[in-house]
N, C-alpha and C positions, 0 to 999 in steps of 0.2 A: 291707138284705138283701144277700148278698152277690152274685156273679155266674153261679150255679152254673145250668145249663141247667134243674133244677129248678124254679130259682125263677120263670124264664119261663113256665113252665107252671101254678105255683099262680097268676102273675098274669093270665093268660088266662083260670083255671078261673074263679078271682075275678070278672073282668068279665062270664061267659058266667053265673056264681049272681046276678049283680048285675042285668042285665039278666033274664032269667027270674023270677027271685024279685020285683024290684021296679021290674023297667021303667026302669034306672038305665044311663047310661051312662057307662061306666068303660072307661078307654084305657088297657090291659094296658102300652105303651109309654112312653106321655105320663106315666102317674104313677108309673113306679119311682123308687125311690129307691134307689140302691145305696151301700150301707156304705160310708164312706169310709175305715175302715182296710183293709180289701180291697183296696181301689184303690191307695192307701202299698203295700198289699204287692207287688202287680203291678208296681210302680211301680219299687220295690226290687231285684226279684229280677232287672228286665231290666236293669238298672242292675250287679247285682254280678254274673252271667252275661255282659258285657259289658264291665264295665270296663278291665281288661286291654289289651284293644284299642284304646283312646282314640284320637283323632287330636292331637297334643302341637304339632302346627307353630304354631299360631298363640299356644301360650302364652310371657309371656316369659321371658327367660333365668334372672332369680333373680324370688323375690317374698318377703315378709313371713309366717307362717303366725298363728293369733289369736296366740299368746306370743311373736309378733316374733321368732322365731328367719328367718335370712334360708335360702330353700331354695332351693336349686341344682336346674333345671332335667332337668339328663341323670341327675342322681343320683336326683332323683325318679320320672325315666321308669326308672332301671334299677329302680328300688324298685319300679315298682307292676308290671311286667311280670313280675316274677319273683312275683306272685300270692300277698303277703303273706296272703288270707284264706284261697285254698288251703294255704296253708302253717299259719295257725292252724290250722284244721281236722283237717289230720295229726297233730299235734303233741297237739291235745285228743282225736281219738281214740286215737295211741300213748298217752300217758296213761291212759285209761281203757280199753285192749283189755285187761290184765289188772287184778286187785286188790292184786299184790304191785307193780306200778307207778303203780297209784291210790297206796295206804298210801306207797310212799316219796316220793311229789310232797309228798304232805300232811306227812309228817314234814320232807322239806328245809325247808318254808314254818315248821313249828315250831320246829325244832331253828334254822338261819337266823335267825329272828328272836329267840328265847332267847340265842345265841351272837353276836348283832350283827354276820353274812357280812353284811347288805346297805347298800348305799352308794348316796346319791340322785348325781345329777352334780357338784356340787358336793366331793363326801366325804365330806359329812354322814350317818349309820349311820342307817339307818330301818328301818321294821318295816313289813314288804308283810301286806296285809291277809291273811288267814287266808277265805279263799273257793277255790272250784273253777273250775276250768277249765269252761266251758261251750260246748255246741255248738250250733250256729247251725241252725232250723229254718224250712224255705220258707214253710210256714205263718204263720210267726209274724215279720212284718216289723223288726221293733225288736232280734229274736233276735241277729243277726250285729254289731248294735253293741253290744251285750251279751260276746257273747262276744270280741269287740274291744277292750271297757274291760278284761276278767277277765284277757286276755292280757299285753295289756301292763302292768299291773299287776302280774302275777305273771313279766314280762319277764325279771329274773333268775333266778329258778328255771328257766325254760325254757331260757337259755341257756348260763347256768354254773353248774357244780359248784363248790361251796366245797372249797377246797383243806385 
């Protein structure tokens, strides 16, 4: 169950039917059990309402990231202060505040990929999946890495116009 003040009270009312009905006793405290993805999400949202601010002194100067690209320290602190999830966010709702800029996101990602504008790092022409921009919901804890993978995936389209 999740954490919602409600639920405190159906598990009270519980113990008060359990006890009256059948002389049973039930610790409204001792036996909740609370959702654990509720808790990931609480968990989450003071995490991404917070991250911005990190305290950076005790990391070191470069390190390794999983695909061993080597990351530089001040370039990461400028990265994450400048609030790259706020920045998704604008960017997914500009996108979707009208339908004539829905329609031409979705036709770059077609036309793009039909016309071979996109290029992995290497040179290599690749073809960005064919998916929407998605927004990140408080509710929904897993939302904002979601809309994280859509972004960058669809990184070129967000950032260049084919020439």
């Amino acid at each position: 169950m999740d954490n919602a003040p409600n639920n405190d009270t159906a598990m009270s009312e519980l113990s008060r039917t359990l006890w009256e009905d059948c002389k049973f006793t039930f610790d409204p405290i001792d036996r909740r059990v609370c959702c654990l993805p509720h808790i990931y999400n609480i968990c989450v949202q003071h995490m991404l309402d917070n991250y911005t601010d990190a305290d950076f002194t005790h990391c070191p100067w470069t390190w390794k990231n999983l695909a061993g690209k080597v990351i530089d320290r001040d370039s990461y602190i400028n990265s994450v202060c400048t609030d790259p999830i706020g920045y998704g966010r604008d960017v997914m709702h500009t996108v979707h505040l009208s339908g004539q800029r829905w329609t031409n996101f979705w036709e770059t990602i077609l036309s793009g990929n039909e016309q071979e504008w996109f290029i992995n790092d290497t040179g290599d022409i690749v073809k960005l999946p064919v998916v929407q921009l998605l927004c990140d919901i408080r509710t929904r804890w897993d939302s904002t890495y979601y809309m994280i993978n859509h972004m960058q995936a669809l990184q070129q389209v967000c950032d260049d116009r084919p020439k």
